[in-house]
VEXFILO-459583 format. One line per field, with one value per residue (C-alpha): residue number from 0; residue in three letters; x, y, z. Coordinates in steps of 0.1 Angstrom, whole numbers. Each point is the difference from the previous one (the first is absolute). Layout:
N
num: c(NUM; ...)
residuo: c(ALA; ...)
c1: c(X; ...)
c2: c(Y; ...)
c3: c(Z; ...)
This chain:
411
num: c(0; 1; 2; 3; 4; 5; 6; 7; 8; 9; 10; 11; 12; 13; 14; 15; 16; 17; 18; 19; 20; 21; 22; 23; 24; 25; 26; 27; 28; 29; 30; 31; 32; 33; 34; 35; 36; 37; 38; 39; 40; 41; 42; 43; 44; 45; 46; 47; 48; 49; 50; 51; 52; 53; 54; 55; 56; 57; 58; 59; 60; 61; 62; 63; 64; 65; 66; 67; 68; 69; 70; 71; 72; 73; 74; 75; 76; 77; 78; 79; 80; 81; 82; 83; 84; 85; 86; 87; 88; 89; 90; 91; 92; 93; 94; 95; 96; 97; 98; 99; 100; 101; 102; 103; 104; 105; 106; 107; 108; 109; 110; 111; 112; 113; 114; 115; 116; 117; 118; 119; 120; 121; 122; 123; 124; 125; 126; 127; 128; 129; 130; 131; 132; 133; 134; 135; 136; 137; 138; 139; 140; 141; 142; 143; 144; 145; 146; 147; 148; 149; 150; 151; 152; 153; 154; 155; 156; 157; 158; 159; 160; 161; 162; 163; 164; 165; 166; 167; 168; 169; 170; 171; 172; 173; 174; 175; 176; 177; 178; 179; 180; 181; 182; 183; 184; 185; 186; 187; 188; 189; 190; 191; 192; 193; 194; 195; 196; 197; 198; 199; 200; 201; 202; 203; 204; 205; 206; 207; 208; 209; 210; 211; 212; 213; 214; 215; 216; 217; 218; 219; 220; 221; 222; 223; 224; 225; 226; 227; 228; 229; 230; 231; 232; 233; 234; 235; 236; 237; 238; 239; 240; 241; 242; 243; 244; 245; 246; 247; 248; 249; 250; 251; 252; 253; 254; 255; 256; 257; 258; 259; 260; 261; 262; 263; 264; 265; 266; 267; 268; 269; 270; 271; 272; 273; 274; 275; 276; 277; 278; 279; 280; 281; 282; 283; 284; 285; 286; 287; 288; 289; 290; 291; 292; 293; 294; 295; 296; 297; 298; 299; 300; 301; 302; 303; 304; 305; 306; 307; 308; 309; 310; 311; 312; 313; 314; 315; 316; 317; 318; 319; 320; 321; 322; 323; 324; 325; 326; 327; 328; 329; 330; 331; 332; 333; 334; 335; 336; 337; 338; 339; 340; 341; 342; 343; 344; 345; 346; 347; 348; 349; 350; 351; 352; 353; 354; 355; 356; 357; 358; 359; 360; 361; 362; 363; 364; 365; 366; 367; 368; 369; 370; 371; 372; 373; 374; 375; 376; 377; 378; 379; 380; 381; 382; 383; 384; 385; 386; 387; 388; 389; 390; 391; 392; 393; 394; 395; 396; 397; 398; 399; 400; 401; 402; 403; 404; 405; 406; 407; 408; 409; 410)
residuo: c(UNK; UNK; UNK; UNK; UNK; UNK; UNK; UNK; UNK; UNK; UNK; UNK; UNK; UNK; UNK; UNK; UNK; UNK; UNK; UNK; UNK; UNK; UNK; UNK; UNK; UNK; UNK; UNK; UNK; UNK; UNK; UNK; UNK; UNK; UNK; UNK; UNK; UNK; UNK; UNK; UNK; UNK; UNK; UNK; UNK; UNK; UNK; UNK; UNK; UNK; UNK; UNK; UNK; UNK; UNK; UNK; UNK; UNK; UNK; UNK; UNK; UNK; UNK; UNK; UNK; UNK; UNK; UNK; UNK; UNK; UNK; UNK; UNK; UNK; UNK; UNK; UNK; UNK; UNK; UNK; UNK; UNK; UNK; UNK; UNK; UNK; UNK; UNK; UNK; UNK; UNK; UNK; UNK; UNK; UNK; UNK; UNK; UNK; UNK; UNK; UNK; UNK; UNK; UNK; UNK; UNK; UNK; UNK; UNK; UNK; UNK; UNK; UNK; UNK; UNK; UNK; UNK; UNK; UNK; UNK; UNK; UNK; UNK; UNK; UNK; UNK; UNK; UNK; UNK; UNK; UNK; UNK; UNK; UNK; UNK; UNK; UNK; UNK; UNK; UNK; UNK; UNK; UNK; UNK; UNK; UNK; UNK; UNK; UNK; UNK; UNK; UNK; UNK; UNK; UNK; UNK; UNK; UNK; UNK; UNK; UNK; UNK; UNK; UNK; UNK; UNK; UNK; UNK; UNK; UNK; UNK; UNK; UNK; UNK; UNK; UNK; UNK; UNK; UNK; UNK; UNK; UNK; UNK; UNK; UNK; UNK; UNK; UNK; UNK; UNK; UNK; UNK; UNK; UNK; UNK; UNK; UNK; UNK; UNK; UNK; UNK; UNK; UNK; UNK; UNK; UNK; UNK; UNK; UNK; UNK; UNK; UNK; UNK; UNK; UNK; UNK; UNK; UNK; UNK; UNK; UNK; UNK; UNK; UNK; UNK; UNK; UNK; UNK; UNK; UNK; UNK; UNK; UNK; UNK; UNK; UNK; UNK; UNK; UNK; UNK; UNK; UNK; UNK; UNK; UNK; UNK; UNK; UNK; UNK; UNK; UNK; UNK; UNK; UNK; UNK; UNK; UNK; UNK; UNK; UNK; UNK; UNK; UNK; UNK; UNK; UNK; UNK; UNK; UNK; UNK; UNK; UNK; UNK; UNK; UNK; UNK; UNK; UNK; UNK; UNK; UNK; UNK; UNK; UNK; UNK; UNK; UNK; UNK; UNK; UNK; UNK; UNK; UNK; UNK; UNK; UNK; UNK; UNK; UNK; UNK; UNK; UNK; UNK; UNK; UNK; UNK; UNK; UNK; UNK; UNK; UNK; UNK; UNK; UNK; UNK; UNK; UNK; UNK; UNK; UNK; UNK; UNK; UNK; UNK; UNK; UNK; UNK; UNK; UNK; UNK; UNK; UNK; UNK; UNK; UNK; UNK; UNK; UNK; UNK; UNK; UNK; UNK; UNK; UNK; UNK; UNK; UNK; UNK; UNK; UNK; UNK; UNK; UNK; UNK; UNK; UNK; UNK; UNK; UNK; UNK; UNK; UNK; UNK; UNK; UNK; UNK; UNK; UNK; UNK; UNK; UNK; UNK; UNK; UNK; UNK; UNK; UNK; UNK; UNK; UNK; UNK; UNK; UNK; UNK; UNK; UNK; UNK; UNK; UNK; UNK; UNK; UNK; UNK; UNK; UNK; UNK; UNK; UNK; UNK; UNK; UNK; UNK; UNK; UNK; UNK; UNK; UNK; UNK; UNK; UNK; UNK)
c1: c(-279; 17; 34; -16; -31; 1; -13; -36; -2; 6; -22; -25; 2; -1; -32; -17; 7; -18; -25; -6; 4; -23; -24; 2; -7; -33; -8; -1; -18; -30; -18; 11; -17; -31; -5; 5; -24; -20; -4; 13; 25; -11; 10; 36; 3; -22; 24; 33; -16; -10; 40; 12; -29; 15; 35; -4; -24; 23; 34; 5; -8; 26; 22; -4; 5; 30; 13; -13; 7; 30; -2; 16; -34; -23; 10; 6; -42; -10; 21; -18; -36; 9; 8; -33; -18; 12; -8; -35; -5; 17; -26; -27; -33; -22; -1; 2; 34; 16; -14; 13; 36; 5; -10; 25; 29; -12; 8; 33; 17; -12; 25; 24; -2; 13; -7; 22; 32; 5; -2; 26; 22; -7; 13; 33; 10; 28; -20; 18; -12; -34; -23; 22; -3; -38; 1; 20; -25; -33; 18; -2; -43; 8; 24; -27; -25; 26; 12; -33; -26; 11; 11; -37; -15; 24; -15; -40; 7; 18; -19; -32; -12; -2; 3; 30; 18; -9; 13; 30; 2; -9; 34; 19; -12; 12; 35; -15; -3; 45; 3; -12; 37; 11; -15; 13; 14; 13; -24; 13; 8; -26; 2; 22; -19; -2; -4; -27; -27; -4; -34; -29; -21; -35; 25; 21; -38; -13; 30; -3; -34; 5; 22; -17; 29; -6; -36; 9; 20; -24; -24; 23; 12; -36; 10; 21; -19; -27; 26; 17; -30; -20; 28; 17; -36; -13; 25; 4; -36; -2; 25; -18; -35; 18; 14; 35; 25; 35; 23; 39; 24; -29; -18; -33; -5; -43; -14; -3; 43; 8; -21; 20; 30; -10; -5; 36; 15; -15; 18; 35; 0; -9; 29; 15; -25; -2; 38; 0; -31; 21; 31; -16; -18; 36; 8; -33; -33; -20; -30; 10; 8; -34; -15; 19; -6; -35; 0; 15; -20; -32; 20; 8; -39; -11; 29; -12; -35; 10; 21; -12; -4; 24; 28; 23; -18; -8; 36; 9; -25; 12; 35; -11; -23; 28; 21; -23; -17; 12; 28; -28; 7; 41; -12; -31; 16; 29; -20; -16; 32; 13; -26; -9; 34; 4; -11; -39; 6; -16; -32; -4; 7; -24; -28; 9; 3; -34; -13; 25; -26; -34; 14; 8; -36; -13; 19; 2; -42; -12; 20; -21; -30; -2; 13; -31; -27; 15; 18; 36; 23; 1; -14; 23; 31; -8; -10; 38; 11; -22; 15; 35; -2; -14; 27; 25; -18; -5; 36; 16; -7; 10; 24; 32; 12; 9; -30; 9; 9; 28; 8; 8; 23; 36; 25)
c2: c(-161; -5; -24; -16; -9; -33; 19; 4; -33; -18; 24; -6; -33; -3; 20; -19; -31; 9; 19; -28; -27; 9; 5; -33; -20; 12; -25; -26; 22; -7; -30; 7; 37; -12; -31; 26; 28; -26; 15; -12; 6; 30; 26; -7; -4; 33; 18; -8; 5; 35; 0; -4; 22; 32; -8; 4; 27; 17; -12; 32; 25; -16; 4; 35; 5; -17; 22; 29; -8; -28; -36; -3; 28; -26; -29; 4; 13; -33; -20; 17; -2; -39; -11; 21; -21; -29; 9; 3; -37; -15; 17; -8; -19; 15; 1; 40; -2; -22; 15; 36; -16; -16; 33; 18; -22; 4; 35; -4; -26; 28; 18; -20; -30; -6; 33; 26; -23; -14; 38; 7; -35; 14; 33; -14; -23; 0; -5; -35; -12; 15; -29; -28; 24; 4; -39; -6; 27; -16; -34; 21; -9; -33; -13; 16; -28; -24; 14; 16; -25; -35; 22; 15; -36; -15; 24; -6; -36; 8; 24; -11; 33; 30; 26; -8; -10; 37; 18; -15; 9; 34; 1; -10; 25; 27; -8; 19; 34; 10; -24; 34; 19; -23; 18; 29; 16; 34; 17; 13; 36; 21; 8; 24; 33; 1; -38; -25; 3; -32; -24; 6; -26; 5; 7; -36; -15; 10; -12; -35; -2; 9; -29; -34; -20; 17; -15; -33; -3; 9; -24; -21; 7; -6; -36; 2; 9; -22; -32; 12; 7; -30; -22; 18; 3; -32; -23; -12; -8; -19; -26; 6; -13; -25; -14; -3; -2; -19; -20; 19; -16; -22; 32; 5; 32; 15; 7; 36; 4; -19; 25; 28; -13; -4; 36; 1; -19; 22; 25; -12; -9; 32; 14; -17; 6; 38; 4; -23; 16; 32; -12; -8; 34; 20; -27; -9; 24; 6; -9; -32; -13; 13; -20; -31; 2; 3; -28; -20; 6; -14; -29; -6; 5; -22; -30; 2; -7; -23; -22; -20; 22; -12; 21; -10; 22; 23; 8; -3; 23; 27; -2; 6; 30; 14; 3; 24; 17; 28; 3; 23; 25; 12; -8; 24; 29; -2; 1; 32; 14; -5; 8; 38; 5; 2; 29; -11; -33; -2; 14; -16; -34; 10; 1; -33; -15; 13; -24; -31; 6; 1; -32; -9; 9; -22; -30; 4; 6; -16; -32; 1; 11; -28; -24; 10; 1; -38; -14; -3; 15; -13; 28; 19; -22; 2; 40; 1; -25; 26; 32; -16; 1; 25; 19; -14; 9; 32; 8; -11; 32; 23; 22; 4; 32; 31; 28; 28; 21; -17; -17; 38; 8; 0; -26)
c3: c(96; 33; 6; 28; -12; 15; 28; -7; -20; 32; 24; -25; -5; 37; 3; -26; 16; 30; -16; -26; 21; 25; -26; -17; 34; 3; -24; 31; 17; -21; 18; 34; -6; -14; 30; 20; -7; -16; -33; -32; -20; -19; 28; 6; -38; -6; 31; -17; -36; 12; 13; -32; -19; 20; -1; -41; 5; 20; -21; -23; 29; 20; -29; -2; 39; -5; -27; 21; 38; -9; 7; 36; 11; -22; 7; 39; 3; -23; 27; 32; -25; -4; 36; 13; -22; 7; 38; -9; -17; 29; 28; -27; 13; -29; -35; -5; 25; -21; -33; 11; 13; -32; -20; 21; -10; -31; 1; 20; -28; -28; 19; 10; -28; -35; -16; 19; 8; -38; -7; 24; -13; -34; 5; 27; -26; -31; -29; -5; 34; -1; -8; 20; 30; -3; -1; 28; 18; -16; 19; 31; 1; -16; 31; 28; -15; 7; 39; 13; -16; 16; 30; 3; -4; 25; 27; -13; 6; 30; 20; -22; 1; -27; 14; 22; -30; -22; 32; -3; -36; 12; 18; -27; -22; 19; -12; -35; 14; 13; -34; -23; 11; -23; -30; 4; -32; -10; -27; -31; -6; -13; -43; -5; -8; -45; 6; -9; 22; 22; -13; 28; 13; -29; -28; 12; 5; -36; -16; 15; -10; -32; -1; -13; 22; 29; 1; -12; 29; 24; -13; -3; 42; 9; -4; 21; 28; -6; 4; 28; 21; -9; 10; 29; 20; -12; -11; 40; 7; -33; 13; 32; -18; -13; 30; -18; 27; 0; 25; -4; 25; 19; 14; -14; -20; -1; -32; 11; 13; -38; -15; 22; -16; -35; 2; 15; -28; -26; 16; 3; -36; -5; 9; -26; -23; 7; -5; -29; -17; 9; -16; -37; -3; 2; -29; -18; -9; 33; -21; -16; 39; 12; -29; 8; 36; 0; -27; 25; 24; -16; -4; 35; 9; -22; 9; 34; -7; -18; 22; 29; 28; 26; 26; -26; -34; 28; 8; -37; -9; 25; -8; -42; 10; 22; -31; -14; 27; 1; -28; -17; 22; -11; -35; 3; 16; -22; -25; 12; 8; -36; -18; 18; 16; 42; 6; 7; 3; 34; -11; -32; 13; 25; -26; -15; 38; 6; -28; 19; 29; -18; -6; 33; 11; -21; 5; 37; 3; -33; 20; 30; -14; -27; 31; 15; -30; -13; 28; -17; -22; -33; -22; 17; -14; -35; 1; 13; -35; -20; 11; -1; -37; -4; 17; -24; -28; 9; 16; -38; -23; 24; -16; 21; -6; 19; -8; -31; 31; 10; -37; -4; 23; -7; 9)
């Protein structure tokens, strides 16, 4: 615990909002890409789906280079790894370009991304802090959606081409990689010798998976995934299909720049939600707010099919989802940090972020690749109801309790 662990909350809040943000425009990158190369949807969906594969693939390696090499060494190489990928989707004219570009980022936000900074915010933090400052962190990603995303689809509608508009991105991003000297922390001293030995990385693994919460929550994170992908990468070009647009102050505002800033507005009530969903897990059981939030979820899903499709349920609809987007997040890795101490946290939450991006893969391809087999998205709103409540179901018997290990230890 460090007294000015403010520091690394707001360096990595910062570096998830570019890293995040840029991420979550290339939703309206989806029908410009595919008039473009004239292809359809599928390979922008399968590029970022591969993205997200490797970046949970890659999750508890990056933990244990953090633990290893530090987080300023890790998360500075995920920064250079993200921007060089990004450099490769904007000069893209082919699909293997753009498929290798997005794999790279992939690999660069395993590095730099959610699992090594909340293990840094975990460790800075005073215990009484620690889940409102991986909140306010998790917000960081939350508030790029709603900065980057209308600012990306401002210069697509501006400049009407793609790959202008990822270069500029590509700028931007470099901002990540001076960011990391933010992270720096001073490792603990060594056991002193007669001591308990410290828990290595297969004994800490075979003790989570001996754990029956530990893999309810990674089903349970796979959820997760699956929604935020789905709607981040196709969310945009269903308004877009839709031709819902809207009239804001007598300027006229495209089906594809309201679907930019749907996007945006789940974002900036995300921050909210992040820091709020942050909040009640210092005061409430992690698990009983995972329940209920994926609970509501569901709801919200199924409320906007249900409603009239206009800019109006649109907006609505965005602004409900943004409230629990990513408030999973603090309440997950809490929840990992409580329950097998902070010690591994980076790795372990690693594992169960690697299930978050199976998830991802699947909603961001099975979206294009059922746009593609039936011409729309429907199946792919009501697999999103199904999984909801499923994820509530399965979140609420998890047993929140610190692991025999630590139950042992004296106070």
């Amino acid at each position: 615990m460090r007294r000015d662990w403010w520091v690394p909350v707001v360096c990595g809040a910062i570096i998830l909002t570019i890293g995040i943000g840029a991420r979550q425009s290339f939703g309206i990158f989806q029908k410009p890409i595919a008039a473009d190369l004239q292809v359809g949807r599928e390979l922008w969906s399968f590029g970022n789906a591969l993205s997200m594969l490797l970046m949970g693939v890659l999750a508890p390696f990056a933990g244990g280079v953090e633990r290893r090499f530090g987080p300023v060494k890790t998360v500075a190489a995920g920064g250079v790894l993200y921007v060089a990928g990004m450099v490769m989707i904007g000069l893209a004219t082919e699909g293997v370009l753009l498929t290798l570009g997005n794999a790279i980022t992939g690999v660069g936000m395993a590095a730099a991304g959610f699992g090594p900074i909340l293990a840094v915010i975990n460790r800075a933090a005073p215990p009484d802090k620690r889940s409102l400052a991986l909140g306010i962190t998790t917000a960081g990603g939350s508030f790029g959606q709603f900065a980057i995303v209308p600012f990306a689809s401002i210069l697509l509608d501006r400049f009407n081409n793609w790959h202008t508009t990822m270069l500029i991105l590509t700028a931007v991003s470099l901002v990540m990689i001076p960011l990391a000297l933010g992270l720096r922390e001073t490792r603990p001293a060594p056991a002193a010798a007669g001591g308990p030995a410290p828990q290595g990385l297969r004994d800490a693994l075979n003790e989570a998976f001996a754990t029956r919460g530990f893999w309810l929550l990674t089903i349970g994170f796979f959820v997760c995934g699956f929604h935020v992908s789905f709607v981040g990468l196709h969310l945009p070009a269903y308004i877009s299909d839709k031709s819902v647009g809207m009239t804001l102050l007598g300027r006229e505002i495209s089906p594809i720049e309201l679907g930019g800033w749907a996007i945006a507005l789940v974002g900036l009530f995300n921050v909210a939600g992040a820091i709020l969903w942050g909040w009640l897990g210092g005061r409430h059981r992690r698990k009983d707010m995972l329940a209920l939030l994926y609970f509501l979820r569901a709801l919200s899903f199924i409320a906007f099919l249900a409603l009239p499709l206009s800019a109006g349920s649109v907006l609505l609809f965005a602004a409900t989802l943004g409230f629990l987007w990513l408030g999973t997040v603090p309440l997950t890795s809490g929840l990992v940090a409580f329950m097998f101490g902070p010690v591994h946290m980076s790795m372990l939450y690693g594992v169960v972020f690697f299930s978050h991006q199976v998830g991802s893969f699947l909603g961001g391809w099975g979206g294009g690749r059922l746009y593609d087999l039936q011409g729309n998205y429907d199946l792919m709103w009501w697999i999103s109801v199904g999984l909801g409540l499923l994820a509530a179901a399965i979140n609420w018997p998890i047993r929140e309790v610190p692991v025999a290990r630590l139950a042992a230890r004296p106070a």
